[in-house]
N, C-alpha and C positions, 0 to 999 in steps of 0.2 A: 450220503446224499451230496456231500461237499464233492468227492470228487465225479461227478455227474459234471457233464460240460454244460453253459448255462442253454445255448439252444435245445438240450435235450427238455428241458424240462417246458419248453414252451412251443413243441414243435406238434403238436397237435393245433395253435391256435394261429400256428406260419401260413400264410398262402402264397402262393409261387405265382409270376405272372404266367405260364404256360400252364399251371395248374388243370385250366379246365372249368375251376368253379364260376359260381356266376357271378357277375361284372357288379353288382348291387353291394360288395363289401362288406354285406353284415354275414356270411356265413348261412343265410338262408336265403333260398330261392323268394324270386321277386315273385310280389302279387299281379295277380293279373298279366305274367306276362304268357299272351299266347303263342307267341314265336310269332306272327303276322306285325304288331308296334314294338319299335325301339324300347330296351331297358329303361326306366326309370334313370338307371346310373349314368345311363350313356349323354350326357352333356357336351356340349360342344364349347369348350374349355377355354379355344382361341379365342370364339365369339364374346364369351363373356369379358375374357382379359381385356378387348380391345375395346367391349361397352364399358367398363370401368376407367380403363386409361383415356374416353374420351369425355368420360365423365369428370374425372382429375382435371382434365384440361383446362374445361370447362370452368370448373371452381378455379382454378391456378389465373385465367386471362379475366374473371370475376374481381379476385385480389390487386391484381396491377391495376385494372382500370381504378378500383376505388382509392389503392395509395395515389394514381397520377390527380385523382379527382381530389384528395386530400391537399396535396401540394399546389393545384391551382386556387383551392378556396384559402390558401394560408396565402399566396400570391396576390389574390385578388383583395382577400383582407388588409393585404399590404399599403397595397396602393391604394386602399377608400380612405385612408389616414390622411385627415386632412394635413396641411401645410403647417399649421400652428402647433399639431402632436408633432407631427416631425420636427421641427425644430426646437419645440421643447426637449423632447427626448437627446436630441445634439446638444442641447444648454447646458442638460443633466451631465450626458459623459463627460464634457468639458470641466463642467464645475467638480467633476470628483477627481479630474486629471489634475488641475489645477490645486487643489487639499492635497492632492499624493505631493506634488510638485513643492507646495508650502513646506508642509511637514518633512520635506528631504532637506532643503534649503537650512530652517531651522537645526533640525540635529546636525547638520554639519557645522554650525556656527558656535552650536553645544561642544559637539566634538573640539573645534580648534580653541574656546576659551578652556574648557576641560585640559587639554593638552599643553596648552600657556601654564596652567599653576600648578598642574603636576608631574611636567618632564616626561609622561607618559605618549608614546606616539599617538596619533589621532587613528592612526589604523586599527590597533587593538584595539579601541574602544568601542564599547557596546552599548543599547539601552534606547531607553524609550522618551525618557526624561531626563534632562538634568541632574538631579538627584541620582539616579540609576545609574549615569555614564561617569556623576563623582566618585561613586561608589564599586564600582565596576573597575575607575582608575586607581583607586589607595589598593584594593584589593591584588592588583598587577605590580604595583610601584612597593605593595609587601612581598610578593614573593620574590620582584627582580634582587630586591636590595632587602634581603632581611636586616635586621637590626642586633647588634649583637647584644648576647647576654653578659651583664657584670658578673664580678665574681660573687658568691653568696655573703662575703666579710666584708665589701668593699665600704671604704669609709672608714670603718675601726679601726681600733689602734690594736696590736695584737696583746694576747693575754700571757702567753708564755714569754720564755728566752729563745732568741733566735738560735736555730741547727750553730754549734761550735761558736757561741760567743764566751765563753769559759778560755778557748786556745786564743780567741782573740784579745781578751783580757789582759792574760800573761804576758802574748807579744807584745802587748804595745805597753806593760809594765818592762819588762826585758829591755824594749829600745827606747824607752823615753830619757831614759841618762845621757844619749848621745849626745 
């Protein structure tokens, strides 16, 4: 059955347009038809397309007017604000313009005494605070200039005899008669 081509196996339920059968699609003749009225099937395809597309329209020029109607009530909302909202609402942005303003003023005043007592440029510094932008400088001013490590003896007096002090011994027994 595999090699069967696959139209064979569905070609009893194929209908060809020149076929012949009748136009109603389901494989059985239409009811009622007496040859004097149109098929059932027989629709007029274009009509309906062009009742639909003018149907679409219709809802689509629906949409626009209610967004233009949307944007005039937000317009018109606009303008019923009285005089005392609106320049409240300007007071507001101002006053937050001005806190930005502060607050920039400030850390950069942070930044340059920051920069004064720890040699760290004002540009690498970061932070929110004081505190953050000290801390932020020791952290930069550790990596630029680490600190060097002592030796792990240092201080002590050593415990052994120094590498060849036995040869030095002797030399300076050998030349001290000079």
């Amino acid at each position: 059955m595999h090699d069967m081509p696959h139209w064979r196996r569905f070609r009893n339920n194929l209908r060809f347009i020149d076929s012949g059968a009748d136009e109603g699609g389901s494989g059985e003749p239409a009811t009622g038809d007496t040859g004097n009225e149109p098929a059932a099937a027989n629709v007029d395809w274009k009509a309906k397309f062009e009742e639909q597309r003018a149907h679409s329209r219709k809802w689509e020029q629906r949409a626009k007017d209610n967004s233009k109607a949307a944007e005039e009530l937000q317009q018109f909302k606009d303008s019923q604000l009285s005089e005392a909202e609106k320049t409240a609402k300007r007071i507001k942005e101002l006053e937050a313009q001005n806190a930005a303003y502060e607050a920039e003023k400030q850390q950069n005043e942070w930044r340059s005494q920051v920069s004064k007592e720890t040699g760290v440029p004002a540009s690498l510094l970061h932070g929110d605070s004081l505190e953050a932008m000290s801390a932020n400088a020791k952290a930069i001013d550790q990596y630029a200039h680490p600190k060097p490590k002592g030796m792990p003896n240092q201080g002590k007096t050593p415990d052994g005899k120094a590498a060849g002090a036995d040869e030095r011994v002797w030399a300076n027994d050998l030349f001290s008669n000079l």
